[in-house]
C-alpha positions in Angstrom: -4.6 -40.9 0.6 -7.0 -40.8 -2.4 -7.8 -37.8 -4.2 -11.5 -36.7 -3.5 -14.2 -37.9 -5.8 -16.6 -34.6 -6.7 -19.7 -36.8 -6.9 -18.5 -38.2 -3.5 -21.2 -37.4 -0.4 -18.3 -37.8 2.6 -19.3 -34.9 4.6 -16.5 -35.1 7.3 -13.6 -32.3 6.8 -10.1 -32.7 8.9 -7.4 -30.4 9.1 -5.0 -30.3 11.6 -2.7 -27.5 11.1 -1.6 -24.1 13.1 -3.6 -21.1 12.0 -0.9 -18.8 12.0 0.4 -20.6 8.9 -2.4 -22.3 7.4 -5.1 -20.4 5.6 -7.3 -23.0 5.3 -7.8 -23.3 9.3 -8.1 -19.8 9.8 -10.6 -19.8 7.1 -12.6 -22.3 9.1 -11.9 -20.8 12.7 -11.3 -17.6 12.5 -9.1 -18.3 15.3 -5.0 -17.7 15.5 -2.7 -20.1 17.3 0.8 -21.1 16.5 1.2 -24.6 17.0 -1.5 -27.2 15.1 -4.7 -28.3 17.0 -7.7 -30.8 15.4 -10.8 -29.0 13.6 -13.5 -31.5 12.7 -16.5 -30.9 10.7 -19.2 -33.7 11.1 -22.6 -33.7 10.4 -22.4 -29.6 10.2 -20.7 -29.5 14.1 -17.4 -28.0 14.3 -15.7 -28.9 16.9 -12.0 -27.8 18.0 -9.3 -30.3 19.9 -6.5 -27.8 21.9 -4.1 -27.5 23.8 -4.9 -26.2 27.7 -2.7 -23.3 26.5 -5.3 -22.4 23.8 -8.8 -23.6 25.3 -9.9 -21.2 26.9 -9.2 -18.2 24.3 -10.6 -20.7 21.8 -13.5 -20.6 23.3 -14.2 -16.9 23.3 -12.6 -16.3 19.9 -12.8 -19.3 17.6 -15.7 -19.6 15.3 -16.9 -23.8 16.6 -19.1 -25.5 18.1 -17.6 -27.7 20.4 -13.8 -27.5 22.3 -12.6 -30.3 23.3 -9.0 -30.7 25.5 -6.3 -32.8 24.0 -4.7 -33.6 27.2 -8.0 -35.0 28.1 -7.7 -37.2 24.9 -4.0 -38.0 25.5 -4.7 -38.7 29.1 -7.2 -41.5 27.6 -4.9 -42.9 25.3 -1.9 -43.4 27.5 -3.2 -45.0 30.2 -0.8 -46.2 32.9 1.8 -46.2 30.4 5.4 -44.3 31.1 5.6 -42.2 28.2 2.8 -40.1 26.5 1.8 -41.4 23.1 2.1 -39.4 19.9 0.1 -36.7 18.7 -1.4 -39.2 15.3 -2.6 -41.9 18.1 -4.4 -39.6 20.2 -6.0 -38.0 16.5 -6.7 -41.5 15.7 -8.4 -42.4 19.3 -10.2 -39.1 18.2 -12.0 -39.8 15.1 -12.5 -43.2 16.6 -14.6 -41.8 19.6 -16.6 -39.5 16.9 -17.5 -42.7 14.7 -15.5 -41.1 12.0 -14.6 -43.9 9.3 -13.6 -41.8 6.3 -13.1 -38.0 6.0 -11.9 -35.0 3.3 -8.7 -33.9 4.4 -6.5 -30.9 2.4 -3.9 -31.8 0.0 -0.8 -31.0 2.2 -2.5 -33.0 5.2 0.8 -34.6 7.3 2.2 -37.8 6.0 2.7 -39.2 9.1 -0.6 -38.8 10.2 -2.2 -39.8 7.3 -0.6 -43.3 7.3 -1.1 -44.0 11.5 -5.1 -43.0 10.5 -4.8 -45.7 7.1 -3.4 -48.2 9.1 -6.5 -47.4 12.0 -9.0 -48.3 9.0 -9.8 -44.3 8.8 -10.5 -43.0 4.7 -9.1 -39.8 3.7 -9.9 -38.4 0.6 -7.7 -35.2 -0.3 -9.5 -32.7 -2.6 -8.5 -32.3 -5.5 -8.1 -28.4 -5.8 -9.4 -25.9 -3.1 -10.3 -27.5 0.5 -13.0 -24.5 0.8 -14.1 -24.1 -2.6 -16.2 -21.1 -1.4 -12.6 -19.2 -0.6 -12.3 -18.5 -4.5 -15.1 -15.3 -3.9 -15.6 -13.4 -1.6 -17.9 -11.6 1.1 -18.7 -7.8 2.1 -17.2 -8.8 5.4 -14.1 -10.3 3.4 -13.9 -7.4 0.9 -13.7 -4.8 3.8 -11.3 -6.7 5.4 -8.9 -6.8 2.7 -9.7 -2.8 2.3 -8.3 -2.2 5.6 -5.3 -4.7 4.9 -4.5 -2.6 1.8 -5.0 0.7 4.0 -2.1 -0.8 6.0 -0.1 -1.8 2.7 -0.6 1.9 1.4 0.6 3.7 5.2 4.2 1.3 4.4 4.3 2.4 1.1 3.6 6.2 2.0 6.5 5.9 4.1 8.7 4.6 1.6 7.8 7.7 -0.6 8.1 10.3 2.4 12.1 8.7 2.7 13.2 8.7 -0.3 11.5 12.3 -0.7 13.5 13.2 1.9 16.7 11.8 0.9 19.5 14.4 -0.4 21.3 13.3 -3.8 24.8 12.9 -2.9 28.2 12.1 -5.5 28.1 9.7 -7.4 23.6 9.7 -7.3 23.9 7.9 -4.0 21.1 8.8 -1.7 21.8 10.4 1.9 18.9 10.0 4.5 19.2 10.8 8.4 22.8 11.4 7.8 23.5 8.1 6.2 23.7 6.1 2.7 20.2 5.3 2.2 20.0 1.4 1.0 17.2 -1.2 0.6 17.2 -2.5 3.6 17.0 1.1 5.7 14.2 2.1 3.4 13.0 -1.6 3.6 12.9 -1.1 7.9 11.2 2.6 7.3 8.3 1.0 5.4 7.9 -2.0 7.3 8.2 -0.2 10.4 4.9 1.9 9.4 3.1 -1.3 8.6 3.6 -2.6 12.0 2.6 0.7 13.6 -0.8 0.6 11.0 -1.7 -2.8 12.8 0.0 -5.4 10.0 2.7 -7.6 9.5 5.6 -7.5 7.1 6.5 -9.9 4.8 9.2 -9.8 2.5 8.8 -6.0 1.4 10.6 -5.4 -2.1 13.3 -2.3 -2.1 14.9 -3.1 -5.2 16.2 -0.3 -7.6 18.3 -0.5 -10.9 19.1 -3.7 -12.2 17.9 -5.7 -8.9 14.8 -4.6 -10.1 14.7 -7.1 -13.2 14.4 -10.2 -11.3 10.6 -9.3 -9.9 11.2 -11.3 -6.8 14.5 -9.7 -5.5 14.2 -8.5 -2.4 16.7 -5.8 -3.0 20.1 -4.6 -1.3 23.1 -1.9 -0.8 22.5 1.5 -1.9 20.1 3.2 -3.6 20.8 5.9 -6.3 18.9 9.3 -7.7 18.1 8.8 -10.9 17.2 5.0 -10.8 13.9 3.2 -11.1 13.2 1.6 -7.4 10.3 -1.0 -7.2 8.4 -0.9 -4.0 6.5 -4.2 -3.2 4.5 -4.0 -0.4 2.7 -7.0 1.0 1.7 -6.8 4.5 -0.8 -9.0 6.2 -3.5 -7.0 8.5 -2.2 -8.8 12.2 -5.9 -9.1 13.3 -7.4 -10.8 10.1 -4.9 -12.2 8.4 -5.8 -11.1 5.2 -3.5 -9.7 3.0 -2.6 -6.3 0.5 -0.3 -6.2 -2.0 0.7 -2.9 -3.8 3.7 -1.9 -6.1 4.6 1.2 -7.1 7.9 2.1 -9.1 9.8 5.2 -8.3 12.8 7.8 -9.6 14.2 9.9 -6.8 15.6 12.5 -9.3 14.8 12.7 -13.2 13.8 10.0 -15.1 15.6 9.0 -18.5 13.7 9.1 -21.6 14.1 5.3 -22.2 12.9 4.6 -18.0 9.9 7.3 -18.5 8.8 5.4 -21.6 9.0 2.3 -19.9 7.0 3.4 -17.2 4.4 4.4 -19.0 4.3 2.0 -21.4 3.4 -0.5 -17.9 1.0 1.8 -16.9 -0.9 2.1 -20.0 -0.8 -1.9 -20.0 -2.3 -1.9 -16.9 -4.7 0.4 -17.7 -5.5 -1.6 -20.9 -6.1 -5.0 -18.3 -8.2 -2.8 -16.2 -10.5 -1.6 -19.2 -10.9 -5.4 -19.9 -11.8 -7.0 -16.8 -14.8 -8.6 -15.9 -16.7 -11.7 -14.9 -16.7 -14.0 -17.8 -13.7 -12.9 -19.7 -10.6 -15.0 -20.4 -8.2 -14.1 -18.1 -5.8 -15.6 -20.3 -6.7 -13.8 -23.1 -6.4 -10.4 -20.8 -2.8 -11.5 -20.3 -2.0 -12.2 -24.0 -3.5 -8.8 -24.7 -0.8 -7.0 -22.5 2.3 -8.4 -24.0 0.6 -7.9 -27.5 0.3 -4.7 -26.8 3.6 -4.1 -25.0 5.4 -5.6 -28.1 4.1 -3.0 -30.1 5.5 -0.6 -28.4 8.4 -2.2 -28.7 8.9 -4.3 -25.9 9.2 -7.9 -26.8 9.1 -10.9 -23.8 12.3 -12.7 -25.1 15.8 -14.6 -23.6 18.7 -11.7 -24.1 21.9 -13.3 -22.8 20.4 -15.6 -21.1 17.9 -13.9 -18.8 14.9 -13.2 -19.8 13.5 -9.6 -20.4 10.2 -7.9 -20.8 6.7 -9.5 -19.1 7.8 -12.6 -18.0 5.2 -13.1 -14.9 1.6 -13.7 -14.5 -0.6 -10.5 -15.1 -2.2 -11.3 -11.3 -3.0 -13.5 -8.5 -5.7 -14.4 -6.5 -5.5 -12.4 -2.9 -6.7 -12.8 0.5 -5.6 -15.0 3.4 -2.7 -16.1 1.4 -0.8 -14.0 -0.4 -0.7 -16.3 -3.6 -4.0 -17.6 -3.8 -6.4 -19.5 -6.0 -6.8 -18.3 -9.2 -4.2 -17.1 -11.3 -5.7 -14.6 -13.4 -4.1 -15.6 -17.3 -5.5 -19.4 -16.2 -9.4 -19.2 -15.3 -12.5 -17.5 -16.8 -13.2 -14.6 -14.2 -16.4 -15.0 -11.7 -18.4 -12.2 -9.8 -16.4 -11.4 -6.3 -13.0 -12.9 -7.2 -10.0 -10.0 -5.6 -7.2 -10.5 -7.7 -4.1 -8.6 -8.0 -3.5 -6.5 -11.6 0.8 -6.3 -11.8 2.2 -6.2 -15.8 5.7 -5.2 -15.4 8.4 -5.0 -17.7 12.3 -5.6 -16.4 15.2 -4.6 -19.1 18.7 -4.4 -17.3 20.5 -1.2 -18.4 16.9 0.7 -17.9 15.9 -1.0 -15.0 12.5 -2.9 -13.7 9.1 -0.8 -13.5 5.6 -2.8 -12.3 2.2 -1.2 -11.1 0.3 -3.5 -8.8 -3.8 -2.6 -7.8 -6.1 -4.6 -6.2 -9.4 -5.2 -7.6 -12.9 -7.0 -7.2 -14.6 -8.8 -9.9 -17.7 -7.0 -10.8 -19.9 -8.5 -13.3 -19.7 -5.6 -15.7 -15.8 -4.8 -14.8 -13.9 -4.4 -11.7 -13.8 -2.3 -8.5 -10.4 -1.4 -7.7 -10.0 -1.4 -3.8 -6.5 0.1 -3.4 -6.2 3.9 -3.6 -2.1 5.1 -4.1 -1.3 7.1 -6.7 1.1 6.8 -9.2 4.1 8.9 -9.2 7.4 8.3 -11.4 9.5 11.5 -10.0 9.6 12.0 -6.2 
């Protein structure tokens, strides 16, 4: 494949790709299926190749303008032949019937396909960045879509605060819920199974308290204690839109330490400070640089200690919507209008523990709109 020229005038797009897993198809559809299927653009026509499984729903649900069968297609290309020929010939015998000679495919467009298509004398181009460039911003429709995602996100993350609430401190600061040791993965199951009820879909919720909580993406396991800062990262996807929330909140079930209070407040006060500084034209890098600067001085330097690191160590935010890590990062573009990124400093320090704050806001072009709504606790 070659990598897309900007200036270039191609106007044919080609994915082929299931929905479920690929953003950029469900961008394009608006339609979820499992397994991949064909979506062509061409001369502004969208048309759909399916399964007979998915035809018919496609038909009623999927945002195209033509359906066409792929058994009909595979039907053509086999012939009186035995054996049914594989999925890239009948894609191939496709493209051919449409007149297609060159099209824009994404970046992570099948190898295998890509070389049977080469070797039928079709072009692909691969962008070079974003396959809908228009996904970097988005809509009213889009933004209120991703509000009730984050509703979801914050029904999860009430539950996890209504367990631990609940939870009795037992010897040696181990929690006791419903008559057992509460751990991450029971309190992990409690929030998840809220989202689920709330209409989303869990994945990879964070339960990590203590020192788990210094590595930002560990999951979290065994007990959890009183006392202790817990992380709760709560990521969901809404099961009808497939756009996504993310929250974090960090927690003590008990009383805080001085030296974990201090840290929590010193992330929420840098989180503030990224909030205050937000809008469409700034440096997101510089945003980011501002933070740690400003953590440093209160004495909370991003450094290797015994060979992990410590401090802010991860991106300041990420883009959000039908993927959960999306275009842009937020410390490597200028910001635009309509851009929903995440806002997350944390700072991780084992023998204190982890604390992060995550919010969800919009690009405005005088600041930001914060779309998520939970507060922010330390003592439950």
């Amino acid at each position: 494949m070659k990598i897309q020229n900007p200036k270039s005038k191609i106007q044919n797009r080609l994915i082929v790709a299931a929905s479920e897993h690929d953003a950029d198809m469900l961008y394009a559809t608006k339609f979820w299926a499992p397994d991949p299927f064909i979506f062509l653009q061409r001369n502004g026509k969208r048309t759909l190749v399916l399964s007979d499984l998915e035809i018919d729903r496609a038909r009623k649900q999927a945002d195209a303008d033509e359906f066409v069968s792929f058994s009909k297609l595979e039907r053509e290309v086999q012939g009186k032949a035995k054996k049914a020929p594989p999925y890239e010939k009948v894609l191939s015998h496709f493209l051919h019937q449409r007149g297609v000679k060159s099209t824009i495919v994404p970046a992570n467009f099948p190898l295998g396909y890509a070389r049977k298509l080469a070797a039928d004398k079709i072009r692909l181009n691969a962008t070079n960045g974003s396959f809908w460039p228009q996904r970097e911003t988005k809509t009213d429709e889009e933004i209120q879509m991703m509000s009730r995602a984050l509703r979801i996100t914050e029904a999860g993350l009430a539950r996890g605060v209504e367990v631990l609430k609940a939870s009795k401190i037992r010897r040696g600061k181990r929690l006791l819920w419903s008559g057992k040791t509460l751990t991450s993965e029971i309190l992990r199951a409690e929030i998840d199974s809220a989202i689920l009820r709330a209409g989303g879909t869990p994945a990879g919720t964070i339960v990590a308290g203590g020192d788990q909580a210094c590595d930002p993406h560990e999951r979290g396991f065994g007990p959890l204690y009183a006392d202790s800062l817990i992380i709760l990262d709560v990521f969901p996807r809404d099961a009808k839109t497939g756009y996504f929330g993310d929250l974090t909140r960090t927690v003590v079930r008990g009383r805080a330490r001085d030296a974990q209070r201090q840290l929590w407040e010193t992330v929420k006060a840098g989180q503030a400070l990224a909030l205050r500084k937000i809008k469409a034209g700034v440096d997101g890098a510089e945003i980011h640089k501002g933070i740690q600067e400003f953590f440093a001085k209160r004495g909370y330097r991003t450094e290797v200690r015994k060979g992990r690191q410590v401090g802010f160590f991860h991106g300041t935010g990420h883009g959000l919507g039908l993927e959960i890590h999306e275009y842009p990062r937020l410390q490597k573009v200028t910001l635009k209008e309509r851009q929903v990124l995440t806002v997350e400093p944390g700072l991780y320090y084992p023998g204190i523990g982890g604390a992060r704050q995550e919010d969800v806001v919009v690009i405005t072009k005088n600041g930001c709109w914060k779309l998520s709504r939970f507060p922010k606790q330390l003592e439950i």
